[in-house]
N, C-alpha and C positions, 0 to 999 in steps of 0.2 A: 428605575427604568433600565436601566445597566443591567443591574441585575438579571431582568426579565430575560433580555435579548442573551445574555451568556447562557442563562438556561433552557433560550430557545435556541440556539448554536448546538450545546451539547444532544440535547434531546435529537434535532436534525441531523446531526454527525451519527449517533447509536442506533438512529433509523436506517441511516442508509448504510453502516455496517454489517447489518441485520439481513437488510435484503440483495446484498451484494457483497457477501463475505468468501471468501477464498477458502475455499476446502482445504481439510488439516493435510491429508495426502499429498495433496499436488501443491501447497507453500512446502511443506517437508522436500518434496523430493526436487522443487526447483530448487528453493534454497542452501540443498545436499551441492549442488553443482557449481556454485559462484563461491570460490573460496574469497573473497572477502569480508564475505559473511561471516565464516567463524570466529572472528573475532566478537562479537558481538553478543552482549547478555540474552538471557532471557524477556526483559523489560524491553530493550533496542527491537530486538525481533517480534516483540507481539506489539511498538509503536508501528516498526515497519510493515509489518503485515498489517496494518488498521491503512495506513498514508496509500499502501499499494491498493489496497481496496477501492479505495476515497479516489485515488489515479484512474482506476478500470469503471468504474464509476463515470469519470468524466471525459474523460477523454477515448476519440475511439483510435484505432490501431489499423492500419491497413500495409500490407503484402505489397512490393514493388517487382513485376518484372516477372509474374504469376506465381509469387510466394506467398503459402498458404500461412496465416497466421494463427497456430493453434492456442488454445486457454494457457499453455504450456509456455509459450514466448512472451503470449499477452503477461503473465507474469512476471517473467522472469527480464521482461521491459520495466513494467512498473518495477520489482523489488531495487531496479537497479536506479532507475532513477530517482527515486523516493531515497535511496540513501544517501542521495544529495541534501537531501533537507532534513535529513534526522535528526538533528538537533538543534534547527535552525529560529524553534520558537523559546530553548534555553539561551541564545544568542542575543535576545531580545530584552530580556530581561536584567 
């Protein structure tokens, strides 16, 4: 039964990366602008871009004070707080 549910987690997870995936341009060019991102592999960057996805996904983003919150911020919110948790399910184990 375990089983099932892990492979109903993954299946749900590649679902909604699918239908809410972040364009290669615009992760490229946020992620060009936050230097502490360069540190970071290949592998770190395409977890981080899934986590930021899974973020914009769920949570929504609002402007304080008539500030307009473009796809551009809404990213570059999630990459930033998603790399708080980058590694946080190797943590666990």
């Amino acid at each position: 039964m375990r089983q099932f549910f892990a492979k109903f987690r993954r299946w749900k997870m590649r679902r909604m990366l699918a239908k809410h995936a972040i364009p290669h341009d615009l992760w490229k060019m946020v992620t060009e602008k936050i230097p502490l991102l360069s540190g970071l592999d290949p592998v770190e960057m395409a977890h981080l871009r899934a986590l930021s996805a899974w973020f914009l996904a769920k949570k929504s983003i609002h402007g304080a004070q008539g500030f307009e919150v473009t796809r551009e911020v809404q990213v570059c919110i999630a990459a930033q707080a998603c790399l708080l948790i980058l590694h946080l399910a190797a943590c666990r184990t």
